[in-house]
N, CA, C and O atoms as a DFTB+ gen file, in Angstrom:
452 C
 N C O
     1  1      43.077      52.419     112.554
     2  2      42.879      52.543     111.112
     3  2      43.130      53.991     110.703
     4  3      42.707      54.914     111.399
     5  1      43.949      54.233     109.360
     6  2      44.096      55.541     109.302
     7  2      42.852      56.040     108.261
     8  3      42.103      55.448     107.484
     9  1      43.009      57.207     108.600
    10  2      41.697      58.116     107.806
    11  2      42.666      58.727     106.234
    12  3      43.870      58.980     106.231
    13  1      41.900      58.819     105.257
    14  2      42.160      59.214     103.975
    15  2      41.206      60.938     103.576
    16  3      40.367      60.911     102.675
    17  1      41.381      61.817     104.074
    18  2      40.214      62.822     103.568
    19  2      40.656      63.025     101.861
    20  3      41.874      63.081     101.690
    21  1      39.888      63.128     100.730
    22  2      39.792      63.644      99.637
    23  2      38.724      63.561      98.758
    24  3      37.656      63.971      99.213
    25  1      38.720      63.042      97.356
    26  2      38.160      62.909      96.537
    27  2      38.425      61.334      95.397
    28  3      39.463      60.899      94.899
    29  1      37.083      60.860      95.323
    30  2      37.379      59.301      94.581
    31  2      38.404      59.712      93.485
    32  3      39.517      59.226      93.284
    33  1      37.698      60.840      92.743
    34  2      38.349      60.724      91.041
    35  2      39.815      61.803      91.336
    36  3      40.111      62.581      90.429
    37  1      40.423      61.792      92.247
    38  2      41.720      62.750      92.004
    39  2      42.720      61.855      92.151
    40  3      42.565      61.019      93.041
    41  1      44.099      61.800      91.248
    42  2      45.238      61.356      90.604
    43  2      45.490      61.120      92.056
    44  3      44.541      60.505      92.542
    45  1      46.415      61.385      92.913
    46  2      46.825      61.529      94.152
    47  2      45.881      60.733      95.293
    48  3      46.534      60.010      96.046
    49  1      44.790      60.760      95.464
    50  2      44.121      60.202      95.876
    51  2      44.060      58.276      95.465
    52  3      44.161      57.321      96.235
    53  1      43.872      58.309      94.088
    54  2      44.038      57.096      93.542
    55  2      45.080      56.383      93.909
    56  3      44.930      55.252      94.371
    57  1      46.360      56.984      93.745
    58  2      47.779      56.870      94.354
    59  2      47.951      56.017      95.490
    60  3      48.472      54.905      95.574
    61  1      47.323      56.878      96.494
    62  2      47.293      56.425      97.899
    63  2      47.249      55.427      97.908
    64  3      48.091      54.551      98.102
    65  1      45.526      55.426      97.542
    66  2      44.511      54.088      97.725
    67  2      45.104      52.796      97.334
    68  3      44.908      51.728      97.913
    69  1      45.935      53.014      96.175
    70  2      46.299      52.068      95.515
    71  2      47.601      51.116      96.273
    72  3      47.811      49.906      96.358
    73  1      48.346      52.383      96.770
    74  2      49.706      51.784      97.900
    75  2      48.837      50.801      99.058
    76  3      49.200      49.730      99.545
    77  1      47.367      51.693      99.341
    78  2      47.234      51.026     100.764
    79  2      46.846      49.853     100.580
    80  3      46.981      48.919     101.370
    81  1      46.352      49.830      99.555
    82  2      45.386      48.338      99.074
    83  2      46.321      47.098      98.545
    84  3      46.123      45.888      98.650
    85  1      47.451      47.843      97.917
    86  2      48.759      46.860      98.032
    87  2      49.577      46.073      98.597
    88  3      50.198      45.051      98.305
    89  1      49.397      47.069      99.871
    90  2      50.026      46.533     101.422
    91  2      49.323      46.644     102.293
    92  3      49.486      47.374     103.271
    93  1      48.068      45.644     101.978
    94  2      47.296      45.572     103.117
    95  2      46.881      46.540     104.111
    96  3      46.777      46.171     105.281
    97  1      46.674      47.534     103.836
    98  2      47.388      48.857     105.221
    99  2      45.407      48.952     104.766
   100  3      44.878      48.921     103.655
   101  1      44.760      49.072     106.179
   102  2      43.348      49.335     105.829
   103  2      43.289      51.036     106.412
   104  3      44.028      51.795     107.039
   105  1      42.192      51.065     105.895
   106  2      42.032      52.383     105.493
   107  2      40.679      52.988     105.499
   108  3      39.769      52.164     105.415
   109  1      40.267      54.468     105.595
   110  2      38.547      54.875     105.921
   111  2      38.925      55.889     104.689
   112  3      39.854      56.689     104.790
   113  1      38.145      55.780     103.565
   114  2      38.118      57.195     102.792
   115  2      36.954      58.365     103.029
   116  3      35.868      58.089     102.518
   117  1      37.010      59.209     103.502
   118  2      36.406      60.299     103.469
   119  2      36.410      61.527     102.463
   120  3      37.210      62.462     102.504
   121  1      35.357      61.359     101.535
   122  2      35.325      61.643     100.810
   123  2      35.088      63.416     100.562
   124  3      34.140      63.426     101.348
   125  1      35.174      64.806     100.140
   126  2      35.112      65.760     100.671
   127  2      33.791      65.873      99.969
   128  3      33.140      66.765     100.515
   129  1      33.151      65.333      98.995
   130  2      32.000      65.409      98.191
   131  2      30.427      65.436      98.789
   132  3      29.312      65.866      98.494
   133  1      31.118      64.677      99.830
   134  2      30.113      63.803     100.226
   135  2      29.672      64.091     101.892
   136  3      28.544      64.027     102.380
   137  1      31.215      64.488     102.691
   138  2      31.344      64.241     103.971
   139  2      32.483      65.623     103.650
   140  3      33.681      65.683     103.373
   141  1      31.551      66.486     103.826
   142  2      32.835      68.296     104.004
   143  2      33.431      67.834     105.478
   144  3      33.028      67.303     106.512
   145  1      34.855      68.468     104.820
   146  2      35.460      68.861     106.165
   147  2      35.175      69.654     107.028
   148  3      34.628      70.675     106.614
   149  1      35.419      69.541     108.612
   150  2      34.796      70.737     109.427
   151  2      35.832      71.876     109.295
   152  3      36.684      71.571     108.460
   153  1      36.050      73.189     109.898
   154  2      36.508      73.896     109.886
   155  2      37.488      73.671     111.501
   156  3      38.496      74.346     111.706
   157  1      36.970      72.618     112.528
   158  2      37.691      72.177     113.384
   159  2      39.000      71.311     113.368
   160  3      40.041      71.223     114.019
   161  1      38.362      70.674     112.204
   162  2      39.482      69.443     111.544
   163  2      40.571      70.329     111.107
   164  3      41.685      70.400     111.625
   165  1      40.167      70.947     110.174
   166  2      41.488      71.971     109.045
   167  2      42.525      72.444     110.378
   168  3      43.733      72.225     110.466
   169  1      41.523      73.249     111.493
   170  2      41.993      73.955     112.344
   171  2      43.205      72.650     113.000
   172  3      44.395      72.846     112.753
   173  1      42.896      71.667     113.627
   174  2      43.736      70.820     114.020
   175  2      44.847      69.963     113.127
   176  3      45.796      69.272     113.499
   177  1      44.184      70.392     111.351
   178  2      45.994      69.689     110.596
   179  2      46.685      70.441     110.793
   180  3      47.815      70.174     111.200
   181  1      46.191      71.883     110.540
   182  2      47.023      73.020     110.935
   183  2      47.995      73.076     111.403
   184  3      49.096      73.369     110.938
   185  1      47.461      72.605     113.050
   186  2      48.646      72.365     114.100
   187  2      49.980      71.853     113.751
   188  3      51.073      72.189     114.205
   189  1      49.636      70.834     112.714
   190  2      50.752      69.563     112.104
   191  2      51.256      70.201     110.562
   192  3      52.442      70.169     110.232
   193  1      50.436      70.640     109.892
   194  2      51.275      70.891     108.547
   195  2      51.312      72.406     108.553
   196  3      50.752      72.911     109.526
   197  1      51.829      73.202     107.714
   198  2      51.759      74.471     107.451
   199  2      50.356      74.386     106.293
   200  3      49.858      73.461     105.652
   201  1      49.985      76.188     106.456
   202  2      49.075      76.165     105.561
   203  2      49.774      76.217     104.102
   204  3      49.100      75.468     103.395
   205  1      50.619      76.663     103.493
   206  2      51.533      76.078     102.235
   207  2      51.141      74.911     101.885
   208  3      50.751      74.542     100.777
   209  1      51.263      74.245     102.979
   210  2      51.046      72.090     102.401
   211  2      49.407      72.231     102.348
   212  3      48.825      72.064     101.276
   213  1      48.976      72.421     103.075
   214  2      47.264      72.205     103.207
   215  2      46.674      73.039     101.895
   216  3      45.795      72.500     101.222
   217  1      47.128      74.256     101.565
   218  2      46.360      75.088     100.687
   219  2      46.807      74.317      99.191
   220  3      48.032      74.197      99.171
   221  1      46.435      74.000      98.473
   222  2      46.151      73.195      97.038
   223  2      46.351      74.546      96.052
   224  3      45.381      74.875      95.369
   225  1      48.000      75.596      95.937
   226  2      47.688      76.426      94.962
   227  2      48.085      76.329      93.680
   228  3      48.722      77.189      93.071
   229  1      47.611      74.997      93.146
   230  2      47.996      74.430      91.688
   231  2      46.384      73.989      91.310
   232  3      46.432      73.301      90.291
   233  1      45.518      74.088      91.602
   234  2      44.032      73.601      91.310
   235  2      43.373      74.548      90.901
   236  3      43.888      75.659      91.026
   237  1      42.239      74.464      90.377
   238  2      41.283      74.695      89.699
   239  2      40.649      75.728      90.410
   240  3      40.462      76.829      89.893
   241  1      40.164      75.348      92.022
   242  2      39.157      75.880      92.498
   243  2      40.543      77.126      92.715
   244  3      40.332      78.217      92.185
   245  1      41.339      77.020      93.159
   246  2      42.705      77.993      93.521
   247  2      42.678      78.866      92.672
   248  3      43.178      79.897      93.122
   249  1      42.322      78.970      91.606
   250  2      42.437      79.809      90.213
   251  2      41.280      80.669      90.211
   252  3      41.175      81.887      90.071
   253  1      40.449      79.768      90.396
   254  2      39.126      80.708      89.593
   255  2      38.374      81.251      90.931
   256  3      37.347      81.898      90.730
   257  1      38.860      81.013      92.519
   258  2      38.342      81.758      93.736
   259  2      39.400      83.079      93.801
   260  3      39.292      83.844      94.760
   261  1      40.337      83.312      92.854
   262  2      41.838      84.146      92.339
   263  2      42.469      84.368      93.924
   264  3      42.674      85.459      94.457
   265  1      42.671      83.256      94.412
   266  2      43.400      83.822      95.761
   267  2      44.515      84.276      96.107
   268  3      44.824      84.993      97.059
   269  1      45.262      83.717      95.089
   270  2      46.340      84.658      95.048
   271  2      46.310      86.067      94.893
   272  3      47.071      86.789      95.538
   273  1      45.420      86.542      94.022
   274  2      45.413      87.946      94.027
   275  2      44.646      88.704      95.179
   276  3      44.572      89.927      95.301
   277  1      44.218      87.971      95.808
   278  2      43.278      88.367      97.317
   279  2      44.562      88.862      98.702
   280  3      44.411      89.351      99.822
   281  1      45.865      88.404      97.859
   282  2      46.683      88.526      98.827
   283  2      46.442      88.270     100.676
   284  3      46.676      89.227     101.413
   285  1      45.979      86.945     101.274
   286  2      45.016      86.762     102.266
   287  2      46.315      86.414     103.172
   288  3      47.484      86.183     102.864
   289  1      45.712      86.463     104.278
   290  2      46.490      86.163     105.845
   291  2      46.376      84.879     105.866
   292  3      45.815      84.378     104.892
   293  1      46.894      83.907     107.035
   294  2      46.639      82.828     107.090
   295  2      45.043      82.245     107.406
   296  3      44.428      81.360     106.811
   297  1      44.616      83.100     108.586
   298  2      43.326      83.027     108.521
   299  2      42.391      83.174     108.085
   300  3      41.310      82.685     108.413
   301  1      42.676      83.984     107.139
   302  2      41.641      83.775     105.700
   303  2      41.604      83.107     104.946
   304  3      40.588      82.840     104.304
   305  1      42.939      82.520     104.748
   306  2      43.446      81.546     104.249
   307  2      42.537      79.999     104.701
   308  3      42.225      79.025     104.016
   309  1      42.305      80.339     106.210
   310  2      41.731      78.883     106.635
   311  2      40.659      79.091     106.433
   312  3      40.201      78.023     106.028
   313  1      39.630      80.071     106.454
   314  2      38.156      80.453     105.980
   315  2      37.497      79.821     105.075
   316  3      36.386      79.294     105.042
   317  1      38.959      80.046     103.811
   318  2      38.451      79.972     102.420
   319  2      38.535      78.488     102.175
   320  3      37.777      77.999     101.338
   321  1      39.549      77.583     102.952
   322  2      39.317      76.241     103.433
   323  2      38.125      75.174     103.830
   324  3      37.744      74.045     103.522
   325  1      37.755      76.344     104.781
   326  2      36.561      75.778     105.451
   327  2      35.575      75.527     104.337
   328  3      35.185      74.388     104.079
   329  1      35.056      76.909     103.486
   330  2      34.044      77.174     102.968
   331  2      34.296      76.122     101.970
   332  3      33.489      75.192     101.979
   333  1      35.400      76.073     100.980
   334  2      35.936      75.088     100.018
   335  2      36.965      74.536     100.261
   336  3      38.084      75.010     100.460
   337  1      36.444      73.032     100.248
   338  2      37.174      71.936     100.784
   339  2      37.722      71.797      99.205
   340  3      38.932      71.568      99.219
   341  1      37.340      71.848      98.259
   342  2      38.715      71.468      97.055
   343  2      40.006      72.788      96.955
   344  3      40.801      72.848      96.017
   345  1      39.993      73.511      97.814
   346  2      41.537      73.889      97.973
   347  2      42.486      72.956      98.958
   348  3      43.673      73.157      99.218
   349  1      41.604      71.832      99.459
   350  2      42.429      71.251     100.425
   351  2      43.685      70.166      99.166
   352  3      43.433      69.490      98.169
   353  1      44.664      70.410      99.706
   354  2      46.087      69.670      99.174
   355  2      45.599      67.875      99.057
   356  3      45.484      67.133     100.032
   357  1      45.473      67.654      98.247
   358  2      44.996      65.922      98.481
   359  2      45.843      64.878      98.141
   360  3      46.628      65.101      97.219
   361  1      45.864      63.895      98.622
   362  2      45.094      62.972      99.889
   363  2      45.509      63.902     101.801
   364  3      46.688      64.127     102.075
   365  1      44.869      64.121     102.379
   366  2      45.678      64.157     103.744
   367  2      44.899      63.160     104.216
   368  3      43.705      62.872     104.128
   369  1      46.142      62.562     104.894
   370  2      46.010      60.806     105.510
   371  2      46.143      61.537     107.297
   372  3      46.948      62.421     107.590
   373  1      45.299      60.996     108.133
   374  2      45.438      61.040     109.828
   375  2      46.083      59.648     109.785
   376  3      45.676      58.836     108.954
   377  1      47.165      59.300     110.723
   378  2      47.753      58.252     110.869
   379  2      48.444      58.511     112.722
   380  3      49.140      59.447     113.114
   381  1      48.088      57.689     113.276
   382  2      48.585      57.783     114.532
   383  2      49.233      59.425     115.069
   384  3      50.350      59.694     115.510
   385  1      48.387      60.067     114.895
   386  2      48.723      61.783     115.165
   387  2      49.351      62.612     114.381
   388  3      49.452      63.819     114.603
   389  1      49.817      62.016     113.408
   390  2      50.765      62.512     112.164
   391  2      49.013      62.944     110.779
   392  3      47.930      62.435     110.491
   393  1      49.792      64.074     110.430
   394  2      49.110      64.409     109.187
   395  2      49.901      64.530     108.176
   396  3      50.776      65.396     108.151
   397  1      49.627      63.355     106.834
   398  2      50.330      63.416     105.583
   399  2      49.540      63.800     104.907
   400  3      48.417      63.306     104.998
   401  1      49.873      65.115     103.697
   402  2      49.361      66.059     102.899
   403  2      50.047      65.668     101.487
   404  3      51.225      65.920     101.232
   405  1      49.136      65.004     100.583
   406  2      49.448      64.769      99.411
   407  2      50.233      63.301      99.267
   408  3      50.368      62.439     100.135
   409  1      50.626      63.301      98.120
   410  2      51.379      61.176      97.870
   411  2      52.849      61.445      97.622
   412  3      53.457      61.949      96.678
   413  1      53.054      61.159      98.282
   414  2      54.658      60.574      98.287
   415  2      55.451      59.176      98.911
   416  3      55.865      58.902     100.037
   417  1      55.450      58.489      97.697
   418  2      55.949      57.214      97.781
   419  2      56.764      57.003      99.014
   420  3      56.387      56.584     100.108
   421  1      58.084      57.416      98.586
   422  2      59.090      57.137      99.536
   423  2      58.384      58.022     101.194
   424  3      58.266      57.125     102.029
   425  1      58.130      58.802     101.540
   426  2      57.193      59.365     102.409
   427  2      56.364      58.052     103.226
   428  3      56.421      57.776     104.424
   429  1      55.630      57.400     102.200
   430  2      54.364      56.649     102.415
   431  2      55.392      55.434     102.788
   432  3      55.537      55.143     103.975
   433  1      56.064      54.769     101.833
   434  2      56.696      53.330     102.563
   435  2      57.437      53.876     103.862
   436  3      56.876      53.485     104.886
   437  1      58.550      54.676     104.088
   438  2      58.859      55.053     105.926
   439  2      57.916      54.838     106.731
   440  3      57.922      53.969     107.603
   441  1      56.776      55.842     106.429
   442  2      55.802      55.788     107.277
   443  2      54.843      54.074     107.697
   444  3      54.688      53.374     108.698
   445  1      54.534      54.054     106.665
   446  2      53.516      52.830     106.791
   447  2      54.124      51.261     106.556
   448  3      53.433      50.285     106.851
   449  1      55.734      51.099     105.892
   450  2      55.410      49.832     105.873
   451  2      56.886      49.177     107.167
   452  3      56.968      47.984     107.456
C-alpha cells in the first residue's frame, strides 16, 4: 500500500486522493497535522528527490519563515523541514521505493495505473 504524507485541506493533496480513489489504487494518508514528519523520513526522501522538489517555495509558511532571504545551505534547509513540516512540497506519495513530490497526472497514471 502506498503512503500519502500531507494535509486533508490542500488542492494537491485532494488531487491525489481523488486519482487514487478513482482507480482503486488504496492508499494510507498521513496527515502532517496530526502525525509530523520525522526528520529521518525527510532525511531518506532526500536520498530520492532533490531538496528543490521537497522544499514548498511557493507557500505561505515559505514566506513568512523569509527563507529565501536566510540564504540557507541544504542542511539548513532540511532543519527548517524538520521543524516545519508545511514547507514540505505536497502530496509526497512512498510507492514501492520511489518518492513522488507533488500531483502530476500524467506522472501519476505511468506510475500507478
Amino acid at each position: 500500500m502506498l503512503q500519502i504524507y500531507g494535509i486533508k485541506n490542500c488542492d494537491s493533496v485532494k488531487k491525489a486522493l481523488k486519482f487514487f480513489k478513482e482507480h482503486d489504487v488504496a492508499y494510507e494518508l498521513i496527515d502532517f497535522k496530526t502525525t509530523p514528519v520525522t526528520c529521518k523520513k525527510i532525511s531518506s526522501w532526500l536520498k530520492s528527490v532533490e531538496m528543490e522538489v521537497l522544499l514548498n517555495s511557493r507557500g505561505t509558511t515559505y514566506r513568512t519563515l523569509k527563507i529565501k532571504e536566510l540564504n540557507l545551505d541544504d542542511n539548513a534547509k532540511k532543519e527548517y523541514l524538520c521543524e516545519h513540516n508545511m514547507l514540505i512540497k505536497r502530496p509526497v506519495v512512498e510507492y514501492k521505493k520511489q518518492v513522488l513530490v507533488g500531483f502530476n497526472l500524467e506522472k501519476y497514471e505511468g506510475v500507478f495505473l
